[in-house]
C-alpha positions in Angstrom: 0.0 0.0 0.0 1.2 3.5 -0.8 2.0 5.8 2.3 -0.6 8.5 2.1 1.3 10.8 4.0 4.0 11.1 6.4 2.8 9.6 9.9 6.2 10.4 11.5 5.7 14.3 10.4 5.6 16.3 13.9 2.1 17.6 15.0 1.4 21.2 14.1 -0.9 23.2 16.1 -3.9 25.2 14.2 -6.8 26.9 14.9 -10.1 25.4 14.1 -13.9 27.0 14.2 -16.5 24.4 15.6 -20.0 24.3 16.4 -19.6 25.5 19.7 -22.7 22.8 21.0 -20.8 20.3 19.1 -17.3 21.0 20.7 -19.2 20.4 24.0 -20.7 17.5 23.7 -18.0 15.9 22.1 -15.7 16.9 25.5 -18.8 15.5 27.5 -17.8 12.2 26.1 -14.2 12.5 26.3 -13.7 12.1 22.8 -10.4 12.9 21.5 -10.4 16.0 18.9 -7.2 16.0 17.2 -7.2 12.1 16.9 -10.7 12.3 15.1 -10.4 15.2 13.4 -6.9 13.8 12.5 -8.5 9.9 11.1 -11.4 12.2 9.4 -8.7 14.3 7.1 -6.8 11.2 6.5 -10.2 9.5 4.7 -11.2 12.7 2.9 -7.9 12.6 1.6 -8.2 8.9 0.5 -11.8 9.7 -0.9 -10.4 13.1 -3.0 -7.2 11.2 -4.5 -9.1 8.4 -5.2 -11.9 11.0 -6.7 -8.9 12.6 -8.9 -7.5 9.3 -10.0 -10.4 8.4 -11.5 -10.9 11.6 -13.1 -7.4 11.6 -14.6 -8.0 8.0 -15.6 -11.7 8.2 -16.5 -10.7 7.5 -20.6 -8.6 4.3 -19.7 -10.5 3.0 -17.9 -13.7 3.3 -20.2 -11.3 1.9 -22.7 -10.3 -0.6 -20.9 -14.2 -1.7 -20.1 -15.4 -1.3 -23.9 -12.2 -4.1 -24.3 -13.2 -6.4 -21.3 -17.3 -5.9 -22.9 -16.1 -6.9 -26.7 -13.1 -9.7 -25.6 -14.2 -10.5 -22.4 -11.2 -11.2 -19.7 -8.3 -12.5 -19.7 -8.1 -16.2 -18.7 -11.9 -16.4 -18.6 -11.9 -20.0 -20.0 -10.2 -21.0 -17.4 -12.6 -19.9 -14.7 -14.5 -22.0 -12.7 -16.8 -20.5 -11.4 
């Protein structure tokens, strides 16, 4: 699997706006802001590479399905299932 960022990359502090209700109720339960708001960013930025990927690929892999539609798949007779 490719790294999607550096993990090891010290911690920077920032400054965020929240829903002020939110923010408390989310403290009520002792729920860990950085650490969610940290696994959060990490799958938005899964969602818009993988989102950009498929842009920038969009007319391979169209090509590649009109192929797999007109020749079928490779190996195909030898599936069993």
């Amino acid at each position: 699997m490719t790294m999607r960022y550096d993990k090891s990359a010290k911690k920077k502090a920032t400054t965020l706006s929240i829903n002020s209700d939110l923010l408390a109720k989310v403290k009520e339960l002792d729920i860990n802001i950085s650490a969610t708001l940290q696994d959060a960013l990490e799958d938005k930025l899964v969602e818009e590479k993988t989102k950009r990927w498929q842009k920038e690929n969009k007319e391979s892999i169209e090509k590649y399905n009109q192929y797999v539609e007109e020749h079928g798949v490779f190996g195909e007779e030898f599936r069993l299932w």
